[in-house]
GUPA-863862 format. One record per residue (C-alpha): x negated, z, y. Coordinates in Angstrom, 2 decimals. Layout:
<voses>
X/Z/Y
...
</voses>
This chain:
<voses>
128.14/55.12/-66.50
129.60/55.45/-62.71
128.80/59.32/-63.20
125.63/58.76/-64.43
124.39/56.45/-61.52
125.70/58.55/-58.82
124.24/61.72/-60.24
120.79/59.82/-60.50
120.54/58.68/-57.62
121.61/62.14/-55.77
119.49/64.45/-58.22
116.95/61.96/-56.82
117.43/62.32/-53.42
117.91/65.85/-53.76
114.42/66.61/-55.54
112.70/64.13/-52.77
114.21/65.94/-49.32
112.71/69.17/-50.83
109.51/68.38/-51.75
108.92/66.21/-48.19
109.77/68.87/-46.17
106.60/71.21/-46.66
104.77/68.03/-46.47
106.04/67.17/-43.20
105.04/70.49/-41.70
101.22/69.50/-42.71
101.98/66.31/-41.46
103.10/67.50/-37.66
99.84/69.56/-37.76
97.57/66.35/-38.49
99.47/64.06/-35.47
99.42/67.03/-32.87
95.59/67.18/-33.87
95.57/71.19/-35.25
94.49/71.69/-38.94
93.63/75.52/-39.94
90.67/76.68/-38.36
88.75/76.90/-42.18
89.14/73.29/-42.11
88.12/72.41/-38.39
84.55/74.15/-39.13
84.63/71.93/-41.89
84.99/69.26/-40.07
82.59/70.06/-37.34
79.77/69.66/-39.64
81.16/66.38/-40.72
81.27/64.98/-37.39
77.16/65.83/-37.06
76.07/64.67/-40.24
78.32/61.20/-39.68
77.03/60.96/-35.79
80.99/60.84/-35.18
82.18/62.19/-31.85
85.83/62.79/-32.04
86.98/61.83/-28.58
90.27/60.57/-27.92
90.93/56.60/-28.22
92.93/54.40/-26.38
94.59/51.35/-27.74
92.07/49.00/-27.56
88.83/51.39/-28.95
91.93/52.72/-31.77
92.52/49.17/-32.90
89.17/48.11/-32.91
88.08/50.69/-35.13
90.81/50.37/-37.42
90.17/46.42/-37.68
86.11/47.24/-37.85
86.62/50.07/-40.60
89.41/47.77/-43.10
86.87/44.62/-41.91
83.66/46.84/-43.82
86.33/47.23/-46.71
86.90/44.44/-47.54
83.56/42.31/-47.49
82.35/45.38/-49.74
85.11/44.94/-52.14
84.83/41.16/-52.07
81.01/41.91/-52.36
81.68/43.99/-55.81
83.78/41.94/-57.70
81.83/38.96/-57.34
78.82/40.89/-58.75
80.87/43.08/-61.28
78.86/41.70/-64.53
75.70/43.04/-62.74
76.67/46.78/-62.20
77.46/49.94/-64.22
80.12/51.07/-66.48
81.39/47.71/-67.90
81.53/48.17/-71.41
83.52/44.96/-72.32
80.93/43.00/-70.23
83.54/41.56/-67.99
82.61/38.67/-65.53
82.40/38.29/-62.16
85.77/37.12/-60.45
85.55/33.56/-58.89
85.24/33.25/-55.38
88.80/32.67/-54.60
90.19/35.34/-57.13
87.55/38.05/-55.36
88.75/36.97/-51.75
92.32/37.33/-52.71
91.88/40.59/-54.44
90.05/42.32/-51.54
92.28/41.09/-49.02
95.37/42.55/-51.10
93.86/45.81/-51.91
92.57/46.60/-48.11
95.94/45.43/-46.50
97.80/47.92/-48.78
99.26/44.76/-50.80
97.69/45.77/-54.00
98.87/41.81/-55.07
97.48/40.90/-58.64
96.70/37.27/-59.76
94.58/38.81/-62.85
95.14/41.24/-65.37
93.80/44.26/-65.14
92.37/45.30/-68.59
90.73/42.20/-69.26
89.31/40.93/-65.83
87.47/44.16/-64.55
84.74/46.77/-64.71
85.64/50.04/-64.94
83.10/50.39/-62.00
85.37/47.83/-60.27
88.76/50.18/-60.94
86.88/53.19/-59.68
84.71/52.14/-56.93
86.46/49.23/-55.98
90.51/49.00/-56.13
90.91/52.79/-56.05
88.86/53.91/-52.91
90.59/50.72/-51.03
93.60/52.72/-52.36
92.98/55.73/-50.64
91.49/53.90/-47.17
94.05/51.23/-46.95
96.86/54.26/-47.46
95.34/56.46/-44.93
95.22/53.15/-42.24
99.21/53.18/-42.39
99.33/57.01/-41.71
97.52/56.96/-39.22
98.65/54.07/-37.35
101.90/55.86/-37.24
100.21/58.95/-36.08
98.75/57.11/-33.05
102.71/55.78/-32.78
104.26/59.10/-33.12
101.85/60.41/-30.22
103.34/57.66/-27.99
106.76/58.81/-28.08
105.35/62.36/-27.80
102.84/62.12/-25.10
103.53/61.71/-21.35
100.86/60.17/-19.16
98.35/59.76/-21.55
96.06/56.76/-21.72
94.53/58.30/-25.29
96.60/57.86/-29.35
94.25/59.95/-31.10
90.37/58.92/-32.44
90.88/56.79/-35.57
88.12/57.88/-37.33
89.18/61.54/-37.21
93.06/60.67/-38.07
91.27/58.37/-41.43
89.48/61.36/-42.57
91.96/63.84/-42.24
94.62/62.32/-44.06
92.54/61.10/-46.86
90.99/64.63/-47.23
94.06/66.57/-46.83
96.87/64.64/-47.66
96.00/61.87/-49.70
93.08/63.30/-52.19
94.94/66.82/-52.70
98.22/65.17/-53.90
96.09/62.61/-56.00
94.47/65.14/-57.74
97.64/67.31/-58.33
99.81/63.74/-59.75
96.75/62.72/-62.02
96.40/65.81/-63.65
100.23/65.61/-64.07
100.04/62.01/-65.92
97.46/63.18/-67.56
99.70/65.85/-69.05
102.31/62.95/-69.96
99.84/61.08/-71.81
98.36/58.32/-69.44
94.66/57.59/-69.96
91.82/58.96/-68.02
88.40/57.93/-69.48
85.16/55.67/-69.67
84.97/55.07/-73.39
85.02/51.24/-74.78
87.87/49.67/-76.00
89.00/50.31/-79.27
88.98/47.86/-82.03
91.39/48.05/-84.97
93.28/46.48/-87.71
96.53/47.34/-87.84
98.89/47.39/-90.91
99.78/43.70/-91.28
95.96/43.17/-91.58
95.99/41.71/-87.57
92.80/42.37/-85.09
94.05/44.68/-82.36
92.30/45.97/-79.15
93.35/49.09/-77.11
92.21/49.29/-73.80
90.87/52.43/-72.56
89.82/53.41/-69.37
90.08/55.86/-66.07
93.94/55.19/-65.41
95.30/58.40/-64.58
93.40/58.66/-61.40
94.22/55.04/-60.15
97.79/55.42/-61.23
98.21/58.48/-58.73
97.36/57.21/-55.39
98.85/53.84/-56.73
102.31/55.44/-56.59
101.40/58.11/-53.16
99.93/55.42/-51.13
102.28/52.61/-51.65
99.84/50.45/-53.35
101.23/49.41/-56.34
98.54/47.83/-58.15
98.43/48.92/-61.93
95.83/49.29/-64.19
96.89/47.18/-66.78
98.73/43.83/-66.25
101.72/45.01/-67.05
101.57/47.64/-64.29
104.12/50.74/-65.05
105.72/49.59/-67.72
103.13/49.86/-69.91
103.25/52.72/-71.96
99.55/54.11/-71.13
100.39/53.98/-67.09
104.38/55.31/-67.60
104.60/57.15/-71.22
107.88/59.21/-70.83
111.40/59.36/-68.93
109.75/62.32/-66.91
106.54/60.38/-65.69
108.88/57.46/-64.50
110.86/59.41/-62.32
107.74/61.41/-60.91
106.46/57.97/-60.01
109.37/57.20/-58.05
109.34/60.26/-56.12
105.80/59.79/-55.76
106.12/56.50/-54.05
108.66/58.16/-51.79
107.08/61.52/-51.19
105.09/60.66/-47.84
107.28/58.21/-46.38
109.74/60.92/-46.16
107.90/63.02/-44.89
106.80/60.88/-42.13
110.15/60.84/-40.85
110.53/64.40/-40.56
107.64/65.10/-39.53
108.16/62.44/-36.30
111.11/64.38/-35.80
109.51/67.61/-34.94
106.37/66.11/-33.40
109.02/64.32/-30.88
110.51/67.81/-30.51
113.96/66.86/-32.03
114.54/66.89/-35.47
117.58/64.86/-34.94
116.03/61.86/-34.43
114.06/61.87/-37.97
117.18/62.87/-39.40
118.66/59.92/-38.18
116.04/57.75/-39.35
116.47/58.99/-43.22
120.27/58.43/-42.78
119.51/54.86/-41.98
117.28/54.68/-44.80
119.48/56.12/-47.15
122.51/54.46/-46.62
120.79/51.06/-47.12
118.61/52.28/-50.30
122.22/53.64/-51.99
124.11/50.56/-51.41
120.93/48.34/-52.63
120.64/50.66/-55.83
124.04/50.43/-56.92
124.39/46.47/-56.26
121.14/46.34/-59.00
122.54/48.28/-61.35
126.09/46.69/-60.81
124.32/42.86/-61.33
122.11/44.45/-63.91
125.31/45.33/-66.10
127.53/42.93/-65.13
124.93/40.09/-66.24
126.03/36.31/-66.81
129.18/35.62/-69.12
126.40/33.82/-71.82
125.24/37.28/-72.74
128.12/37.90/-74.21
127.91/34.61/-76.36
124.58/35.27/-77.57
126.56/38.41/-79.28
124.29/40.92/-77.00
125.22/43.93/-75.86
128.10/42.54/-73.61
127.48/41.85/-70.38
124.51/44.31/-69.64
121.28/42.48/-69.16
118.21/44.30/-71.23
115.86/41.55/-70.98
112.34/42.32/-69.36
113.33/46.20/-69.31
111.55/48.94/-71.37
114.25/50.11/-73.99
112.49/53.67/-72.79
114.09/53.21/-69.38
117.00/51.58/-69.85
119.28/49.48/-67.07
119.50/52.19/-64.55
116.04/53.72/-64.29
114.97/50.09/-64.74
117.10/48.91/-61.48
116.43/52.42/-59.53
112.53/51.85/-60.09
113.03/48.09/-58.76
114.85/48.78/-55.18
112.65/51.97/-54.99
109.44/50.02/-55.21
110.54/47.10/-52.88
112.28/49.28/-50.20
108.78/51.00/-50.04
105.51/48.95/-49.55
104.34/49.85/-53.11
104.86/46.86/-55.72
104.36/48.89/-58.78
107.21/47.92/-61.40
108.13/48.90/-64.57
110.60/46.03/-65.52
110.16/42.62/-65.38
111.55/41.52/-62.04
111.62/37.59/-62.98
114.49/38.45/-65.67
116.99/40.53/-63.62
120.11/38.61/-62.93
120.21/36.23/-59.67
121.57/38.89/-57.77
119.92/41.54/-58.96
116.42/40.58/-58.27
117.35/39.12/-54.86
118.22/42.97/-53.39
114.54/43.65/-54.05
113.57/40.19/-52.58
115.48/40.89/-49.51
114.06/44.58/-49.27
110.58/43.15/-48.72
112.61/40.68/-46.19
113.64/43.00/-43.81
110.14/44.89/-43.02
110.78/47.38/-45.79
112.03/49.86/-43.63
113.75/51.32/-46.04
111.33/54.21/-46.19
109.01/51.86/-46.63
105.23/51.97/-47.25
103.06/55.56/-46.32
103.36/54.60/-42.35
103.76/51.26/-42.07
107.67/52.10/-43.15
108.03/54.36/-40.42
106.24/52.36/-37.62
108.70/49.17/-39.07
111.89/51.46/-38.58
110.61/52.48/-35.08
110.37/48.43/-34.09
113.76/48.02/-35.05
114.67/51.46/-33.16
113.25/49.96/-30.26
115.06/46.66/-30.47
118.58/48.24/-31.01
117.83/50.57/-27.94
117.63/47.34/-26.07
120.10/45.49/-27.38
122.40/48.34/-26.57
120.75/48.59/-23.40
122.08/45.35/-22.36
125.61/45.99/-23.86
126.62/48.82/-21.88
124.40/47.87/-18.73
121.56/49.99/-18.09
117.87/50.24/-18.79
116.85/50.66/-22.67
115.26/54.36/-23.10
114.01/56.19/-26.59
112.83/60.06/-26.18
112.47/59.75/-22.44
110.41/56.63/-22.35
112.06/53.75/-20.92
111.63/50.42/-22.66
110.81/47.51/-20.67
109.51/44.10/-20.69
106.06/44.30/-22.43
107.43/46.57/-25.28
110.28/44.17/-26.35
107.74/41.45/-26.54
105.50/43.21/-28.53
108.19/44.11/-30.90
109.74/41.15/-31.17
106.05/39.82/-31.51
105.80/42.44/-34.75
109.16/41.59/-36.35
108.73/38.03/-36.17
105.32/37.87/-38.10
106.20/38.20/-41.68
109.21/36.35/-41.49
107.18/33.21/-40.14
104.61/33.91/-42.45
107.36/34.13/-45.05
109.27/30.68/-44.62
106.19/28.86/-43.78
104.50/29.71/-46.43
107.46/29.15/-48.86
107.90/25.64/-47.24
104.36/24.64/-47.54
104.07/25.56/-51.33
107.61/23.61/-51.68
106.65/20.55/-50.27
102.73/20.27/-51.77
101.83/19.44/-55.27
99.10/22.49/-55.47
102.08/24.38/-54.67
104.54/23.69/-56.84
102.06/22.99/-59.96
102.15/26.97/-60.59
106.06/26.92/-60.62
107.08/27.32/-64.29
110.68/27.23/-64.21
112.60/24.39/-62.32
115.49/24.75/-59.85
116.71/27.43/-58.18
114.72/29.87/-59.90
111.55/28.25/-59.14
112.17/27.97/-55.62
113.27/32.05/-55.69
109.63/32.92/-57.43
107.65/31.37/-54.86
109.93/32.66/-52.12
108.94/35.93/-53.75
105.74/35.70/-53.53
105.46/35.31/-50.40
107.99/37.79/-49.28
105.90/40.12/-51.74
102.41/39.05/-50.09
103.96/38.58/-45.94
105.45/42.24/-46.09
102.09/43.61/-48.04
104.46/44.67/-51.53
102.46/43.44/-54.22
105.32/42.54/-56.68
106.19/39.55/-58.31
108.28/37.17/-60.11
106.12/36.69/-62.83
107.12/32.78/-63.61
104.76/31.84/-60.88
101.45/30.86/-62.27
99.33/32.11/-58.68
95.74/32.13/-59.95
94.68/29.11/-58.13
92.75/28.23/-55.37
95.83/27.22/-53.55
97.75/30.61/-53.80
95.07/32.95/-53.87
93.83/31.56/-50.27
97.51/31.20/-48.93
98.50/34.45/-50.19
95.27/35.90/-48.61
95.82/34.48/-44.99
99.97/36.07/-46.02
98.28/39.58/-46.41
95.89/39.59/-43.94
97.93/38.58/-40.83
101.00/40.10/-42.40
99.00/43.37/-42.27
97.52/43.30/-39.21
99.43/41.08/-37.06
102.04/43.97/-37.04
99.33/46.63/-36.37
98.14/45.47/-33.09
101.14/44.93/-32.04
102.41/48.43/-32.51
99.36/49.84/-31.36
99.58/47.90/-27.86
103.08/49.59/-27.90
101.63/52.91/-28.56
99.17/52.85/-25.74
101.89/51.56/-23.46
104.54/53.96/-23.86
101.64/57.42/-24.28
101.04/55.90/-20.55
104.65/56.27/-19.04
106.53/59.25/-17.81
108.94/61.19/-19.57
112.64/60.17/-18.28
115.03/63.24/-18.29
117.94/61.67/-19.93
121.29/61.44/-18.15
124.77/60.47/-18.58
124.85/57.11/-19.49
121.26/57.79/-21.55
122.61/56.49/-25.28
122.04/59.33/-28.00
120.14/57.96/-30.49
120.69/60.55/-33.08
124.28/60.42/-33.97
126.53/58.29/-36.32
127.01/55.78/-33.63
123.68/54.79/-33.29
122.57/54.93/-36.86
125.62/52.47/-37.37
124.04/50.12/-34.43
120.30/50.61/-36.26
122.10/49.58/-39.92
123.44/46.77/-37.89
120.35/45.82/-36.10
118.79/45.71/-39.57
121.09/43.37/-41.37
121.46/41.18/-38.64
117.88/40.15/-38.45
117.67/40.01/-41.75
120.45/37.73/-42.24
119.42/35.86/-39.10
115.99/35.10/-40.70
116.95/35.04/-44.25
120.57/33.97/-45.60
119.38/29.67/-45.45
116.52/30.46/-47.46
118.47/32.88/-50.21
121.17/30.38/-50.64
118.70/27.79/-52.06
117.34/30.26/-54.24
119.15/33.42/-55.89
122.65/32.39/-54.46
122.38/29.06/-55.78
121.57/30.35/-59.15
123.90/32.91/-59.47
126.74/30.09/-58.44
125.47/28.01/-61.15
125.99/31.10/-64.04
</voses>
């Protein structure tokens, strides 16, 4: 089994490094603003038929337009759900979603959340899947990228009070990124035998004489930028463990890589745009160092379940429940960390019914930022806020003033970044403390003690840091939740964006500092070591009081 798990994991890793790095080179063509010339005529004629003038942005016209632009998103997603009975292709004559359910749903599907209070297959149009939930798929994916873009530029700029123009970045990466790899993993699923179609839902009797429905429906073509954009929201209810999303061994692990794929290549592709390659190198070995220790303490709590499994004459200690037997423990636990290290939320397991510990590594995943290659940009620009904290925090150790690739790091940036770090954790505990201490909040807990307490910490660690998963013993479909979990998305989304933005603008404006002798490398073992550290110690800082009520206290009591 040891053998096993470590060869996973590094075929993984393997098949992941080689696939981003042809990526990456794309990528470093979109952020220094040079696509092939074929494509720039292309664009050209876009620009006059949309009355678009791509001129460069600063901070405050690039923030504006990404609010204005994921503002328009979301009032016509909201818009479309509540009228979904009224418009085309709904063959089961689903209803319109209630007010609060709509709100909730456009909020998570525009901030990247992708959070579900519904089930899929029996609460909307096929209109709704298409038009609605995956277009916000592709927009709210391509606002990530190319925030980080308008980051990256920062760090590689020098005296510039311009990031980029927002509307070009948007349509670029959706066009040549986003759609292209959509396209090419839909056809694949296809292949593996997940659904793509418009027909009605079949009606059957099976053999023991019971009424049975099958839902159709156009779920290849959601389930691909679900997986490359970090969304996360399924099709069906039961997301990717249900056998028309995830049929076969092979489709599961394409869907991890899938959720991985950009991410990766972000952070080589910041590594040439910076002119150092070093530096994104550095950045993965963060990353992967914390995603192989999180992955093997699953799987290790996953197998080493609580001593009544063993009573119950199961199959020892190894805990099967709320896994597909298709999977098994190890895909299972890989496709857990994988989903909550990155933004995405998709699941195929049941998260409620892994052991104590094993579903609080997830839980604390979404708790530090999920930095851990995290969601398509919003990982990268997270790992970069806690680059520039340990930069100053070393800064003050050894004496001297805090610089990253030639830009020093001063007052205004540490604020901002603290400012961006500090969000979802607020959002996080506040929110877990008001649904504690109300009666609307804890009606929708289901299980009592420790366990409750960990699902609704969940969900809003899941909703604060824009995941989407969920402990699923949390009845959320309430006006309560699905407004609190709302305002959790929203400002959870975009109270780190303008933050990092203001930070971009700031630093594109400074010189570029030669660095000297006492200039710390930030590319070496030493520093990656301080970042790891940086990491953990915020994250135990925020976190640890909160954990010990919930998972900690109930794996103590097994």
């Amino acid at each position: 089994m040891t053998a096993t798990l470590f060869i996973t994991i590094a075929v993984f890793l393997a098949v992941l490094f080689i696939l981003s790095l042809p990526l990456s080179r794309l990528l470093v063509q979109l952020i220094d603003g040079e696509p092939a010339r074929s494509l720039m005529q292309m664009e050209k004629r876009l620009w006059r038929c949309s009355a678009v003038k791509p001129r460069e942005m600063n901070k405050y016209q690039y923030g504006l337009a990404i609010i204005i632009f994921n503002l328009c998103g979301l009032v016509l997603l909201f818009t479309l759900l509540m009228t979904q009975a009224w418009l085309p292709l709904n063959p089961e004559h689903m209803p319109n979603m209630s007010w609060d359910l709509a709100l909730n749903t456009a909020v998570s599907f525009v901030t990247n959340t992708n959070w579900q209070a519904y089930s899929g297959e029996t609460t909307l149009s096929y209109f709704s899947q298409m038009v609605g939930l995956t277009v916000q798929n592709f927009l709210s994916a391509a606002t990530g990228i190319a925030v980080v873009f308008a980051f990256i530029r920062a760090f590689s700029r020098h005296s510039s009070q311009t990031i980029g123009n927002a509307w070009v970045d948007l349509t670029r990466i959706t066009l040549y990124i986003l759609l292209p790899l959509a396209l090419v993993l839909a056809l694949f699923f296809v292949s593996q035998g997940v659904l793509q179609n418009v027909s009605p839902y079949i009606h059957l009797t099976s053999l023991e004489g019971a009424q049975q429905v099958l839902p159709m429906g156009p779920v290849a073509s959601q389930e691909a930028i679900k997986l490359l954009g970090t969304n996360g929201g399924g099709f069906f209810g039961a997301n990717s463990a249900h056998p028309f999303e995830n049929p076969t061994a092979l489709s599961n692990m394409v869907q991890m890589l899938a959720i991985f794929l950009i991410p990766c290549a972000l952070c080589m592709a910041f590594g040439r745009a910076v002119g150092d390659s070093r530096q994104g190198n550095a950045l993965l070995w963060a990353m992967v160092l914390i995603f192989i220790v999180a992955v093997i303490v699953v799987i290790y709590a996953e197998l080493n379940g609580p001593d009544f499994l063993t009573q119950l004459s199961l199959n020892g200690h190894s805990n099967m429940e709320g896994k597909e037997s298709r999977f098994g423990i190890i895909a299972s636990s890989l496709y857990a960390v994988v989903t909550t290290a990155a933004s995405c939320g998709a699941v195929n397991a049941m998260h409620d019914s892994f052991t104590a510990l094993g579903g609080m590594v997830p839980m604390w995943l979404m708790q530090i930022g999920e930095v851990v290659f995290g969601g398509v940009g919003s990982g990268l620009y997270g790992m970069l806020l806690f680059v520039l904290l340990t930069v100053f925090i070393a800064g003050q150790m050894i004496g001297r003033s805090p610089e990253y690739l030639g830009k020093k790091i001063e007052v205004y940036e540490i604020k901002m970044t603290a400012l961006a770090i500090l969000v979802t954790p607020t959002l996080v505990l506040l929110g877990t403390a008001l649904a504690i201490s109300t009666d609307a909040g804890r009606s929708g807990i289901l299980n009592p003690g420790a366990h409750g307490f960990s699902e609704v910490l969940y969900a809003f660690s899941s909703a604060a840091n824009n995941n989407g998963s969920a402990f699923a013993g949390l009845s959320v479909n309430t006006p309560f939740y699905n407004l609190m979990l709302a305002l959790a998305m929203f400002l959870g989304r975009f109270g780190v964006i303008l933050p990092v933005l203001a930070i971009a603008g700031s630093l594109a404006a400074k010189k570029h500092q030669p660095a000297g002798n006492g200039t710390l490398p930030t590319h070496g073992p030493l520093f990656i070591g301080l970042l790891i550290g940086t990491i953990l110690l915020v994250g135990a800082l925020t976190f640890v009081p909160a954990l010990a009520l919930g998972p900690i206290a109930e794996h103590l009591q097994f």
